[in-house]
PyMOL Python script that loads the backbone (N, CA, C, O; Angstrom):
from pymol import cmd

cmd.read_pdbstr("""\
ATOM      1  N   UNK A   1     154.871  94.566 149.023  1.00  0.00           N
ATOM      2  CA  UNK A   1     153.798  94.771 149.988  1.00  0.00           C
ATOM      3  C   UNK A   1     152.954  95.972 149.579  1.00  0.00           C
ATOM      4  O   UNK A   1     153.558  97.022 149.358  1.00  0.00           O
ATOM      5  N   UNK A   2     151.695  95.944 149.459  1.00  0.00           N
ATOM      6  CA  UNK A   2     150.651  96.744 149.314  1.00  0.00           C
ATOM      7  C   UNK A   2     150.933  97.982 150.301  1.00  0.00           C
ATOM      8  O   UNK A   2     151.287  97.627 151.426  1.00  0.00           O
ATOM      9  N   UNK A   3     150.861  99.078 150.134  1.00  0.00           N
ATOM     10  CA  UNK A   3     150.916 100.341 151.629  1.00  0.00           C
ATOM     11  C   UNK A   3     149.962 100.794 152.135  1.00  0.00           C
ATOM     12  O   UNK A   3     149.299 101.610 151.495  1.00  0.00           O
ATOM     13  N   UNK A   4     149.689 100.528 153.070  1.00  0.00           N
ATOM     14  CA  UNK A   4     148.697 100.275 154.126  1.00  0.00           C
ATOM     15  C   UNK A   4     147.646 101.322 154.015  1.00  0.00           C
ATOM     16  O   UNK A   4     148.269 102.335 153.697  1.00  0.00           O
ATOM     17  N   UNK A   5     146.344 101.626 154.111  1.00  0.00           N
ATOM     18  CA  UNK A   5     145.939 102.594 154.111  1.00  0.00           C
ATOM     19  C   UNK A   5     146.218 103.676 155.026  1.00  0.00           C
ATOM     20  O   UNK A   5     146.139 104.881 154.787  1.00  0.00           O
ATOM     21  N   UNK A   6     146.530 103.145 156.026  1.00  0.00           N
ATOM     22  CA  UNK A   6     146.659 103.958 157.641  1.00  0.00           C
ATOM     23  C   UNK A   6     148.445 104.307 157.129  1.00  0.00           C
ATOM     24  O   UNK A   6     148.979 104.952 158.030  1.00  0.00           O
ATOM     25  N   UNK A   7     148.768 104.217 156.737  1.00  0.00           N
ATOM     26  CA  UNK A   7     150.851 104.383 156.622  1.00  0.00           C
ATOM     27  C   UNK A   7     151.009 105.864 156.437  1.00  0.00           C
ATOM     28  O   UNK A   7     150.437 106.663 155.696  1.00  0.00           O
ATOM     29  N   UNK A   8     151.917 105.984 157.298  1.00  0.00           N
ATOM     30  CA  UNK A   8     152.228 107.757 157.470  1.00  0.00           C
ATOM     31  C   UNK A   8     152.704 108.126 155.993  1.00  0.00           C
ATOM     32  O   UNK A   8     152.779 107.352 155.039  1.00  0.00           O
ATOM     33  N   UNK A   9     152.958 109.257 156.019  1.00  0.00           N
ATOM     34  CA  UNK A   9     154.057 109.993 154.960  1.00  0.00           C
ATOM     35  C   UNK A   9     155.558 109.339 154.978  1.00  0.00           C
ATOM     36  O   UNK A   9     156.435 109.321 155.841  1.00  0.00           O
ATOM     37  N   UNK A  10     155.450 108.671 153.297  1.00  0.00           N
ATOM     38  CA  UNK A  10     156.663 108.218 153.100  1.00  0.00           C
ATOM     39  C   UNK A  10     158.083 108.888 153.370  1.00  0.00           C
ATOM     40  O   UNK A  10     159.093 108.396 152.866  1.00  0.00           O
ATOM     41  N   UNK A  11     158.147 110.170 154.281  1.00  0.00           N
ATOM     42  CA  UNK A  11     159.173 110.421 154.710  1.00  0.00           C
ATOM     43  C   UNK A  11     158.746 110.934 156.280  1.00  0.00           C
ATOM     44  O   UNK A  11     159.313 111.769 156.986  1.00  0.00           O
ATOM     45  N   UNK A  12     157.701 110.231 156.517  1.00  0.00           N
ATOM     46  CA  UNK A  12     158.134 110.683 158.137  1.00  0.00           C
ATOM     47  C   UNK A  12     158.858 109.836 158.953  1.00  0.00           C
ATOM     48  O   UNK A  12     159.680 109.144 158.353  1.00  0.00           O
ATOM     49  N   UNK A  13     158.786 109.689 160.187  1.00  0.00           N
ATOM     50  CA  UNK A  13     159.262 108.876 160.960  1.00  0.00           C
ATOM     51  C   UNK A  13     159.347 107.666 160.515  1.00  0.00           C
ATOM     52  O   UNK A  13     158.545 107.300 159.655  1.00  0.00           O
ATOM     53  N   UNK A  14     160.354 106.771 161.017  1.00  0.00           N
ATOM     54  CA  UNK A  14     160.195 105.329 160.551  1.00  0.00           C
ATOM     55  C   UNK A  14     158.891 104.240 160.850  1.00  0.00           C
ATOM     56  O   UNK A  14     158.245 103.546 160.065  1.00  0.00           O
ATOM     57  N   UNK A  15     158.782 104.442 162.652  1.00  0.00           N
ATOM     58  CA  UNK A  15     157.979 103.904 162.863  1.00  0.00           C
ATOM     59  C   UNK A  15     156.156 104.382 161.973  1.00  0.00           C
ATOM     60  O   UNK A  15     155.191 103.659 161.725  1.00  0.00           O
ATOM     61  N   UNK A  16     156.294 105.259 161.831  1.00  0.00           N
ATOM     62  CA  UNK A  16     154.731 105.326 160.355  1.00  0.00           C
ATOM     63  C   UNK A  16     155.043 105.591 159.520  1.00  0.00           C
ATOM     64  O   UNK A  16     154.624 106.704 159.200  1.00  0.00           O
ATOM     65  N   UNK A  17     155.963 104.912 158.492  1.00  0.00           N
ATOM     66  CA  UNK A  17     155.799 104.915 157.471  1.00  0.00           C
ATOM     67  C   UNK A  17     155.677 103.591 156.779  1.00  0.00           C
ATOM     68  O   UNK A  17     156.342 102.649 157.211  1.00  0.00           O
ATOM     69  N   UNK A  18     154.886 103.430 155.740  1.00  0.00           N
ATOM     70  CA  UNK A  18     154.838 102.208 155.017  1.00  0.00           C
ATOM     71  C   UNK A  18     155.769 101.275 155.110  1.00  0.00           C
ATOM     72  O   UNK A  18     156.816 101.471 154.492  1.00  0.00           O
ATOM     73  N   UNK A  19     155.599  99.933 155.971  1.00  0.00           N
ATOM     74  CA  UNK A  19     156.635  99.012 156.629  1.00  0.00           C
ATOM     75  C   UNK A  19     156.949  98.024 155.161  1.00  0.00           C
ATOM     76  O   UNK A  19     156.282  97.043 154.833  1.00  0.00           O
ATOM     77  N   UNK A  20     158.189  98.608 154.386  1.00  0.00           N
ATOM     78  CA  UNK A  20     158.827  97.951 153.680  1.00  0.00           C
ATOM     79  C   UNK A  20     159.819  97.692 153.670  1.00  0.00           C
ATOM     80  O   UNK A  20     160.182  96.992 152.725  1.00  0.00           O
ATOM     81  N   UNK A  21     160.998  98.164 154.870  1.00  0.00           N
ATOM     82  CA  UNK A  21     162.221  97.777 155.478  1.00  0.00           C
ATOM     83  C   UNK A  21     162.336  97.738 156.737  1.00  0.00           C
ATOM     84  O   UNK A  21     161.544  98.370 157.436  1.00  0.00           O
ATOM     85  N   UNK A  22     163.486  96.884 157.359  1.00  0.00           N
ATOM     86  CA  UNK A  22     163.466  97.505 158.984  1.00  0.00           C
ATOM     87  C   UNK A  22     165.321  98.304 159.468  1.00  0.00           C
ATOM     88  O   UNK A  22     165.886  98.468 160.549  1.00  0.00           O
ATOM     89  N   UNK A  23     165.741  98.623 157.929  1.00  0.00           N
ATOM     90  CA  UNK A  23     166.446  99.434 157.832  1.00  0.00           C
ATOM     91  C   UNK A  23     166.095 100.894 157.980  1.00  0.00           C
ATOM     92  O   UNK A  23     165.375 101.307 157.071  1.00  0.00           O
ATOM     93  N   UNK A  24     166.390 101.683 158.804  1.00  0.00           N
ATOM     94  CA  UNK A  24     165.980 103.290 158.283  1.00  0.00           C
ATOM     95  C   UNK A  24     166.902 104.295 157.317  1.00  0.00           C
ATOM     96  O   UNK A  24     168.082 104.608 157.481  1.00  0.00           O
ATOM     97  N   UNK A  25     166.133 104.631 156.433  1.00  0.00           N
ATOM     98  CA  UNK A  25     166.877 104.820 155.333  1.00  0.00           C
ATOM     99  C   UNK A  25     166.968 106.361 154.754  1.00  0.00           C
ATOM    100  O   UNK A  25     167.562 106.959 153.856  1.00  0.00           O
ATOM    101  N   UNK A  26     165.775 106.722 156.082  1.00  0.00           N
ATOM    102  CA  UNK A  26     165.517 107.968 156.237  1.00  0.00           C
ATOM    103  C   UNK A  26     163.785 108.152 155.174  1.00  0.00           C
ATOM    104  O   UNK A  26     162.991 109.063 155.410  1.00  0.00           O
ATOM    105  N   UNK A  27     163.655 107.564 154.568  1.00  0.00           N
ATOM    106  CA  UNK A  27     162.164 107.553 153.735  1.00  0.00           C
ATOM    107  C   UNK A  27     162.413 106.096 153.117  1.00  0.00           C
ATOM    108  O   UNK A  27     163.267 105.209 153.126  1.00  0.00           O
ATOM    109  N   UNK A  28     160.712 106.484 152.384  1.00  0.00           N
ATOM    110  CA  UNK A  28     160.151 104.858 152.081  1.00  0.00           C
ATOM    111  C   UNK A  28     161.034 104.701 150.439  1.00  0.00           C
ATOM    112  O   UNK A  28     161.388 105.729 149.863  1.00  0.00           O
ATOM    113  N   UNK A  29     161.225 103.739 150.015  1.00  0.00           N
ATOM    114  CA  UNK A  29     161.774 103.518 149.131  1.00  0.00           C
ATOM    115  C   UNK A  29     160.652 104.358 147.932  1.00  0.00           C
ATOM    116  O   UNK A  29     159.468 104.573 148.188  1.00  0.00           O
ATOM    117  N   UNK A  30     161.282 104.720 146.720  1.00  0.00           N
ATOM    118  CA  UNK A  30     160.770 105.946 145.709  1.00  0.00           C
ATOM    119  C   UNK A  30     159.889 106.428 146.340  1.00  0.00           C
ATOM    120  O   UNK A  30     158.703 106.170 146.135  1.00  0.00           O
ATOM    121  N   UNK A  31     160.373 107.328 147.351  1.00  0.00           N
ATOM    122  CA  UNK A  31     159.427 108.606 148.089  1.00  0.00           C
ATOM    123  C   UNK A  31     160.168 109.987 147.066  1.00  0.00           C
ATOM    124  O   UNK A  31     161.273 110.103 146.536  1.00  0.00           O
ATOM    125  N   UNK A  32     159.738 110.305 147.085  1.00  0.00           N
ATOM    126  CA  UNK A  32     160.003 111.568 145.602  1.00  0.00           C
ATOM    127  C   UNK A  32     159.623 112.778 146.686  1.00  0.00           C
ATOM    128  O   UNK A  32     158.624 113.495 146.622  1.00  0.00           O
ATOM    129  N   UNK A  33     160.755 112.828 147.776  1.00  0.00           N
ATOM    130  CA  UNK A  33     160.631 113.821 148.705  1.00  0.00           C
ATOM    131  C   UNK A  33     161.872 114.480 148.773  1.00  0.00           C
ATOM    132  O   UNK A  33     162.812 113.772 148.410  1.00  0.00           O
ATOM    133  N   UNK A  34     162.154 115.596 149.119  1.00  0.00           N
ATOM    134  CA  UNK A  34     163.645 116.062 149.694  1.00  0.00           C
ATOM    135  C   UNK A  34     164.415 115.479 150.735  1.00  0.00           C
ATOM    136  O   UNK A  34     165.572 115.799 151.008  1.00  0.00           O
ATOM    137  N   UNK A  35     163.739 114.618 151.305  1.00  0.00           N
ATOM    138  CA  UNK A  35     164.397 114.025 152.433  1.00  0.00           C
ATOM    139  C   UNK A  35     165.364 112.473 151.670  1.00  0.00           C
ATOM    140  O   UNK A  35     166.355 111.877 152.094  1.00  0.00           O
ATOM    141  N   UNK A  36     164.622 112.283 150.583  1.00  0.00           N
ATOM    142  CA  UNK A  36     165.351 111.309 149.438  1.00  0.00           C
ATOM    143  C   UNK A  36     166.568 111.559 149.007  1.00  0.00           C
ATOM    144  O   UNK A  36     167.252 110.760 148.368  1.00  0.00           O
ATOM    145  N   UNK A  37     166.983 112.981 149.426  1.00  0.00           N
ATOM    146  CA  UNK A  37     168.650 113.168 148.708  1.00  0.00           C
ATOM    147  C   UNK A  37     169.547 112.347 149.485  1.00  0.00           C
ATOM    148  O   UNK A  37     169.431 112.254 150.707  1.00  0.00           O
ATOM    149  N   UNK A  38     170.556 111.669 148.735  1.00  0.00           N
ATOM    150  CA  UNK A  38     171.466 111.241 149.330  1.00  0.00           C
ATOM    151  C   UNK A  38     172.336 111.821 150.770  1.00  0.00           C
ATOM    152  O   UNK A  38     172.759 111.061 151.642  1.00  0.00           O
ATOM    153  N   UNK A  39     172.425 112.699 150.781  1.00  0.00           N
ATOM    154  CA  UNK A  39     172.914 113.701 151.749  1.00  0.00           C
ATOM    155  C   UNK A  39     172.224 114.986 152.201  1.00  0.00           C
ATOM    156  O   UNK A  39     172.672 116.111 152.419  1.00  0.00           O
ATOM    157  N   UNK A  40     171.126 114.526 152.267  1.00  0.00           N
ATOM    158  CA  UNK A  40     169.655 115.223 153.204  1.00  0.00           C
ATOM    159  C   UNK A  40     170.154 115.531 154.561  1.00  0.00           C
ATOM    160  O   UNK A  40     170.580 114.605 155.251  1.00  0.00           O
ATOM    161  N   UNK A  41     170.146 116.565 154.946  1.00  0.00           N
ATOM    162  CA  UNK A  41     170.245 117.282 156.737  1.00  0.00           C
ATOM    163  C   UNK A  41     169.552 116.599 157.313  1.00  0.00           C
ATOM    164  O   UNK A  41     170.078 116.070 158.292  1.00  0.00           O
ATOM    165  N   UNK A  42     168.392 116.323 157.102  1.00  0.00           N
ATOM    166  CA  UNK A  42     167.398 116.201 157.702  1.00  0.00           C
ATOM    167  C   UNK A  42     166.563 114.354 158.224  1.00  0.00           C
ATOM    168  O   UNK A  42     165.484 114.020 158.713  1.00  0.00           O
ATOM    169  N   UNK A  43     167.562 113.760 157.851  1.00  0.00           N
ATOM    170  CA  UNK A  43     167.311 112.102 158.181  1.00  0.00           C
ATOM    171  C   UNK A  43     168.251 111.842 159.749  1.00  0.00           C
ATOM    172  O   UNK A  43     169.368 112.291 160.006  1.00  0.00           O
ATOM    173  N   UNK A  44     167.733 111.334 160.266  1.00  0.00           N
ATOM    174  CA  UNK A  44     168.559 110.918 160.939  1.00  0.00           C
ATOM    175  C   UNK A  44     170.207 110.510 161.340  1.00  0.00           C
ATOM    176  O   UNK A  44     171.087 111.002 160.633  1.00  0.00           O
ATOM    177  N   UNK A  45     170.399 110.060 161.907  1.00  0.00           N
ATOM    178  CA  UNK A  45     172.186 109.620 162.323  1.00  0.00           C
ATOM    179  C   UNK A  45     172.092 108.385 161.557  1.00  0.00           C
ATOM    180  O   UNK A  45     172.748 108.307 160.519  1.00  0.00           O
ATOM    181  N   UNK A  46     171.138 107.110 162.044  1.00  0.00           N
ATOM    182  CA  UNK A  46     170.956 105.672 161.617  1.00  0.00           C
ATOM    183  C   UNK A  46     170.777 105.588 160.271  1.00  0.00           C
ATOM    184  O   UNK A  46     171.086 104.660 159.524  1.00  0.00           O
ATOM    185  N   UNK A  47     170.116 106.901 159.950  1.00  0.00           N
ATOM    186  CA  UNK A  47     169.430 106.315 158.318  1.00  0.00           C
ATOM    187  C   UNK A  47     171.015 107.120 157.534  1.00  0.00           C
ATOM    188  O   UNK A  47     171.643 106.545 156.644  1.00  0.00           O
ATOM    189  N   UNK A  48     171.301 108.104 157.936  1.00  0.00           N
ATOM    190  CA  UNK A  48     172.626 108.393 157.259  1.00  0.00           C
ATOM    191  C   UNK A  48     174.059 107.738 157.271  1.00  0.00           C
ATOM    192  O   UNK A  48     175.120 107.993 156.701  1.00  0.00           O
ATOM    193  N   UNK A  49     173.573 106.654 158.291  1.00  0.00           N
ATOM    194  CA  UNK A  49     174.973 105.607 158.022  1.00  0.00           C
ATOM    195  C   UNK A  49     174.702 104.668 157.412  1.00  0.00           C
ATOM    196  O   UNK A  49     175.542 103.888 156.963  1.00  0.00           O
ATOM    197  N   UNK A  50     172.961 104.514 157.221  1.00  0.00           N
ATOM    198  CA  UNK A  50     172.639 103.165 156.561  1.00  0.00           C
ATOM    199  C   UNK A  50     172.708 103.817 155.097  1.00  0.00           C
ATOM    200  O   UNK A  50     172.508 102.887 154.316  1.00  0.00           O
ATOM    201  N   UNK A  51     172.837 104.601 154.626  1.00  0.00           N
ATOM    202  CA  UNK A  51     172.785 105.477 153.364  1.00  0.00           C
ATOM    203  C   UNK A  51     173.777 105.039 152.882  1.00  0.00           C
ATOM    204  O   UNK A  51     173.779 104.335 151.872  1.00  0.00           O
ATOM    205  N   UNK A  52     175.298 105.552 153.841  1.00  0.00           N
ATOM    206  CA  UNK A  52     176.367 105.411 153.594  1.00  0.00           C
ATOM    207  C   UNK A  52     176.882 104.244 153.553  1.00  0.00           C
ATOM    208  O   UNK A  52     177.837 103.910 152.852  1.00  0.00           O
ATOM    209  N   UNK A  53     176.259 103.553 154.320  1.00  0.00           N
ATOM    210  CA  UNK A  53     176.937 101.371 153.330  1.00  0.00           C
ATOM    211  C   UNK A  53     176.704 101.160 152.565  1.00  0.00           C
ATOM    212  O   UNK A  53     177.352 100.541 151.721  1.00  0.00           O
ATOM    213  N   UNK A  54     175.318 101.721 152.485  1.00  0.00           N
ATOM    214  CA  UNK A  54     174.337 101.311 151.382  1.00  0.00           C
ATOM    215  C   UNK A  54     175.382 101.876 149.529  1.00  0.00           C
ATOM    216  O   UNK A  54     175.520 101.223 148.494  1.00  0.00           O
ATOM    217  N   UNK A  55     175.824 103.138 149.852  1.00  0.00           N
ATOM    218  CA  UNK A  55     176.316 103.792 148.708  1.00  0.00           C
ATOM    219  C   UNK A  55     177.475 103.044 148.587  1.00  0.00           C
ATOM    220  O   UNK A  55     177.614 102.575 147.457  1.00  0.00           O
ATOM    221  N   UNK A  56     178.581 102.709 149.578  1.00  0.00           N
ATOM    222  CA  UNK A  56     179.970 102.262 149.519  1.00  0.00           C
ATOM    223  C   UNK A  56     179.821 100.935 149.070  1.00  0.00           C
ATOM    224  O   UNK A  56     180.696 100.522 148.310  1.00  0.00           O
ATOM    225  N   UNK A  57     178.705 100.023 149.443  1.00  0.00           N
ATOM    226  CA  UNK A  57     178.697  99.095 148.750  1.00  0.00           C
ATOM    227  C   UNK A  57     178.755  99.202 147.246  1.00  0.00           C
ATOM    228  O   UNK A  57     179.640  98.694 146.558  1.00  0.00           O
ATOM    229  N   UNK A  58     177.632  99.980 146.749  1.00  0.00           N
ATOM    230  CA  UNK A  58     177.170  99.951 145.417  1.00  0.00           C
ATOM    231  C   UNK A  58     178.757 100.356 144.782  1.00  0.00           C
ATOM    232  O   UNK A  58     179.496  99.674 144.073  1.00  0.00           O
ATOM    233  N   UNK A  59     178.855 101.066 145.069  1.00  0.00           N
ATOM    234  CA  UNK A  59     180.528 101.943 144.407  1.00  0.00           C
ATOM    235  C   UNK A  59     181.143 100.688 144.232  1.00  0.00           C
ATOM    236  O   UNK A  59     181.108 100.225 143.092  1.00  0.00           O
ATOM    237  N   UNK A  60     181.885  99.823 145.412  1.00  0.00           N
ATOM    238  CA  UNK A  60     182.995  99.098 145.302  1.00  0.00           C
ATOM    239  C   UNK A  60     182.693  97.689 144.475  1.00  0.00           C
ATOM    240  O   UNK A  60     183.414  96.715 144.254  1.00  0.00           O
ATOM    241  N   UNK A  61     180.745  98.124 143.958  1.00  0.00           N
ATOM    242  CA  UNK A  61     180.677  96.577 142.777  1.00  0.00           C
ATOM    243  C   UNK A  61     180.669  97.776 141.463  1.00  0.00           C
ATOM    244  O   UNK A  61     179.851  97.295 140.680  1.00  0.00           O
ATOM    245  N   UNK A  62     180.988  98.597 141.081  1.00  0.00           N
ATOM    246  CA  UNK A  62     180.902  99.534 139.771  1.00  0.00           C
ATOM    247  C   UNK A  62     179.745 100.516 139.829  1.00  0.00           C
ATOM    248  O   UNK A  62     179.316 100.922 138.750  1.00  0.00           O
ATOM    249  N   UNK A  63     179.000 101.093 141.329  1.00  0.00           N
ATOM    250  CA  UNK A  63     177.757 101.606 140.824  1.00  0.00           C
ATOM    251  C   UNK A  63     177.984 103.310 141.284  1.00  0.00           C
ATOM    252  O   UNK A  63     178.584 103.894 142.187  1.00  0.00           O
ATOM    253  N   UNK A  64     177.501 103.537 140.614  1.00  0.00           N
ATOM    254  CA  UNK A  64     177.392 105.160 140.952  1.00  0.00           C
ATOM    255  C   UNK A  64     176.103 105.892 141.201  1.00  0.00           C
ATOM    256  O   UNK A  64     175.454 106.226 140.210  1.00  0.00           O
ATOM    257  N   UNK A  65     175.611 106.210 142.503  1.00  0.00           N
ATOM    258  CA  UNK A  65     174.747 106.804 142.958  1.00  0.00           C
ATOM    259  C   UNK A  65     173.981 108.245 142.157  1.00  0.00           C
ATOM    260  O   UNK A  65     174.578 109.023 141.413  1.00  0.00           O
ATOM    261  N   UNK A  66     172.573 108.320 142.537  1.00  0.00           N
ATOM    262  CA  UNK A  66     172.261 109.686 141.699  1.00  0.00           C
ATOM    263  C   UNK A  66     171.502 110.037 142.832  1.00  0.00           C
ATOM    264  O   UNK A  66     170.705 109.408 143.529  1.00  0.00           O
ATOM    265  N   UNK A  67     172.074 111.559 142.860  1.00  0.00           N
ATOM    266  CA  UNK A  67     172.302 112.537 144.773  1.00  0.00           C
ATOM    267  C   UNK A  67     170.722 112.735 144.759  1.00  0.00           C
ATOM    268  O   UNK A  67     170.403 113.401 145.745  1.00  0.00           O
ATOM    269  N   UNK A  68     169.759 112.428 144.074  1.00  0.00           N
ATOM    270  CA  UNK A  68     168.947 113.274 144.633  1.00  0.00           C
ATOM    271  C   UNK A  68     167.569 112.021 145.284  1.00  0.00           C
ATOM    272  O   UNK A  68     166.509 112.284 145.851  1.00  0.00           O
ATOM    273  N   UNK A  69     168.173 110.655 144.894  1.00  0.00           N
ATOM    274  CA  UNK A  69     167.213 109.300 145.402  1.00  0.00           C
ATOM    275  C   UNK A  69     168.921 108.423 145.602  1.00  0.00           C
ATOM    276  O   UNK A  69     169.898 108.080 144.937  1.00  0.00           O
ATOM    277  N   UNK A  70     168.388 108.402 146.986  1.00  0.00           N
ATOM    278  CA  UNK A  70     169.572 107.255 148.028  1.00  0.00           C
ATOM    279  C   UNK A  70     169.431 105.694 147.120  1.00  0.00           C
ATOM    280  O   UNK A  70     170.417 104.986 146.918  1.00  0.00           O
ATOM    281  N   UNK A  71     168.068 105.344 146.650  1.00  0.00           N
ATOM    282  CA  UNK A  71     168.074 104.116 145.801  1.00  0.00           C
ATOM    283  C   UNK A  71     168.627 103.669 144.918  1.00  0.00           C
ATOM    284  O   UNK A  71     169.116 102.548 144.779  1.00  0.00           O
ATOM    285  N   UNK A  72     168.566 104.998 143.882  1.00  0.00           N
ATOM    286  CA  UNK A  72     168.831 105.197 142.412  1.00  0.00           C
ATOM    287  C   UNK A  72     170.563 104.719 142.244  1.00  0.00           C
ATOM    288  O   UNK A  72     171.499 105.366 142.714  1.00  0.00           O
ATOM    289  N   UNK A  73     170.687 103.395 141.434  1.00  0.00           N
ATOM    290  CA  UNK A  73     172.418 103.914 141.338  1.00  0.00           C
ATOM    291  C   UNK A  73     172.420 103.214 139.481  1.00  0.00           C
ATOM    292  O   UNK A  73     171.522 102.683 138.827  1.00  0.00           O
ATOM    293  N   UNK A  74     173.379 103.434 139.261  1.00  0.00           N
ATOM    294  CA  UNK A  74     173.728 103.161 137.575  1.00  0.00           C
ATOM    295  C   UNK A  74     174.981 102.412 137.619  1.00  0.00           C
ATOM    296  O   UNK A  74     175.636 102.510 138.657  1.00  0.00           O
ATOM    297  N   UNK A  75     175.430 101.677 136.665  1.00  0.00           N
ATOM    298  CA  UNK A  75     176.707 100.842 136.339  1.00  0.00           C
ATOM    299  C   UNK A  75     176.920 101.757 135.783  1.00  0.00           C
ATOM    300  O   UNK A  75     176.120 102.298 135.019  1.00  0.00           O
ATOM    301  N   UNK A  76     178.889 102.438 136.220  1.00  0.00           N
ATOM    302  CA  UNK A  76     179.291 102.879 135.502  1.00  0.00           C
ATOM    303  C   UNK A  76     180.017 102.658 134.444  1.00  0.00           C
ATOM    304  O   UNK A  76     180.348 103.664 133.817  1.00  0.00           O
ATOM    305  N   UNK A  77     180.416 101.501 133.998  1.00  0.00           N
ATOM    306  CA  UNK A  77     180.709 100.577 132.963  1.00  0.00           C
ATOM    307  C   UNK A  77     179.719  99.507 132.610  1.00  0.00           C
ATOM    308  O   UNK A  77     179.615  98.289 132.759  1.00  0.00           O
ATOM    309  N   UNK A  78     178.909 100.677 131.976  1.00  0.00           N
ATOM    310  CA  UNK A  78     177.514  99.758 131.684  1.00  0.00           C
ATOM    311  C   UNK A  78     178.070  99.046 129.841  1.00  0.00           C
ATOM    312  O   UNK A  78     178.633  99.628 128.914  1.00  0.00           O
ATOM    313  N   UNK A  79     177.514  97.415 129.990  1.00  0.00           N
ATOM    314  CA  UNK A  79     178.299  96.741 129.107  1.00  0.00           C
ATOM    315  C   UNK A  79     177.560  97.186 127.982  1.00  0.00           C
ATOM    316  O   UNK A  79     178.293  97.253 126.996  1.00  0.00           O
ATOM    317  N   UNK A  80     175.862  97.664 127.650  1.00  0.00           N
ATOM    318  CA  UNK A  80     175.314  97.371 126.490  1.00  0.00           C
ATOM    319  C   UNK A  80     174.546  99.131 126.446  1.00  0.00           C
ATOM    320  O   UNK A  80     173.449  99.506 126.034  1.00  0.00           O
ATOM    321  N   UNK A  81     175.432  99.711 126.923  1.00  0.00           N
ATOM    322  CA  UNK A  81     175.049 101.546 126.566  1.00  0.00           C
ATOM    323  C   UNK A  81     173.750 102.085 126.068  1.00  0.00           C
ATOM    324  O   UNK A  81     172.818 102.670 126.620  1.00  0.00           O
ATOM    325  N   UNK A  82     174.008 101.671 124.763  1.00  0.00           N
ATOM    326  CA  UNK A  82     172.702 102.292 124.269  1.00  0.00           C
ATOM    327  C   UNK A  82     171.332 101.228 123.273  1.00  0.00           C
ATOM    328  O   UNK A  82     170.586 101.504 122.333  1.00  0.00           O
ATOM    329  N   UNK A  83     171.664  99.455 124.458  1.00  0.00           N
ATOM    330  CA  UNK A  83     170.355  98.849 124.365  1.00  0.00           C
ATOM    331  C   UNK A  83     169.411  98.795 125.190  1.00  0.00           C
ATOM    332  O   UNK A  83     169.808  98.376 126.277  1.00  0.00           O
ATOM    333  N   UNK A  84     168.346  99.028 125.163  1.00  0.00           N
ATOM    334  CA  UNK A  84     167.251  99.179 125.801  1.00  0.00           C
ATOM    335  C   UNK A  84     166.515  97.529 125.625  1.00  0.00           C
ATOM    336  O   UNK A  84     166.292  96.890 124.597  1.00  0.00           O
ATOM    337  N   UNK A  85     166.226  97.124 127.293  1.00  0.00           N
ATOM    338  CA  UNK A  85     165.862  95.844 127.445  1.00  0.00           C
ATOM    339  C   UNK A  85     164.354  95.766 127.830  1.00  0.00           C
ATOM    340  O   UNK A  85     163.957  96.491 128.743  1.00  0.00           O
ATOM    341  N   UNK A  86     163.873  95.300 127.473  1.00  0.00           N
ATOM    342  CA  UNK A  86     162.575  95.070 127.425  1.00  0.00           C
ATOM    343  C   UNK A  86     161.621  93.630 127.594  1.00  0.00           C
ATOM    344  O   UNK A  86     160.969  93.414 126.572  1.00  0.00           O
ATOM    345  N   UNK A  87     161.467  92.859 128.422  1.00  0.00           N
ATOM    346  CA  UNK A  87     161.526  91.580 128.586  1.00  0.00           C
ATOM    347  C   UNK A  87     160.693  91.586 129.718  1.00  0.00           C
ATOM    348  O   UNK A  87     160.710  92.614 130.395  1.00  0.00           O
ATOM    349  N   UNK A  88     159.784  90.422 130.159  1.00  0.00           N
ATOM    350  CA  UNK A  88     159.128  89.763 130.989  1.00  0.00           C
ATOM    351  C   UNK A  88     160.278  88.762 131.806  1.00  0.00           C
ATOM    352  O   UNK A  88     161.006  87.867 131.378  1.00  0.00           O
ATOM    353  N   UNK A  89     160.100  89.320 133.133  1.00  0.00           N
ATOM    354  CA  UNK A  89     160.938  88.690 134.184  1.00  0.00           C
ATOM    355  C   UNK A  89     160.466  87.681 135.387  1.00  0.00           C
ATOM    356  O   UNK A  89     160.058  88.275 136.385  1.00  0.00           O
ATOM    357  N   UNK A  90     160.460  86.629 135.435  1.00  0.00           N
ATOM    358  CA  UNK A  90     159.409  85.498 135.946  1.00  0.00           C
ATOM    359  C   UNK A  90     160.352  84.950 137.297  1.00  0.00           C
ATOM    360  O   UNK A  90     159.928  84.048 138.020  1.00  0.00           O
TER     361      UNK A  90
END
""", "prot")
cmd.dss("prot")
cmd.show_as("cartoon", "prot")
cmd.util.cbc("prot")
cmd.orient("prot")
């Protein structure tokens, strides 16, 4: 979805910010804010439990989170290390 011209600051409140979930997650997905750390003071109760499924999921399929974007996670038994993929995805 395009972000609206009128859309609050990707880390303010849920209700104005660029409607790309109706999860609160505490900010808009790659908001490159402090409120993006995984364990930010400053998000809510809702968005810090939705954080926290969100992470326990990723973990219990092999993923490991990076603290400073709630999005960001990596395979930690990544199968092909040091190939770099490069491809058109349709």
């Amino acid at each position: 979805m395009p972000t609206p011209a009128d859309a609050g600051p990707c880390d303010g409140p849920l209700g104005i910010r660029p409607p790309e979930s109706s999860l609160d997650l505490g900010t808009s997905f790659d908001c490159f804010s402090e409120k993006s750390a995984l364990r930010h003071p400053g998000v809510t109760a809702e968005a810090r439990r939705n954080r926290d499924i969100l992470a326990a999921a990723m973990a219990a399929e092999g993923f490991r989170g990076y603290g400073k974007e709630w999005w960001h996670f990596t395979l930690v038994k990544e199968p092909f290390p040091k190939t770099s993929f490069d491809f058109a995805i349709e």
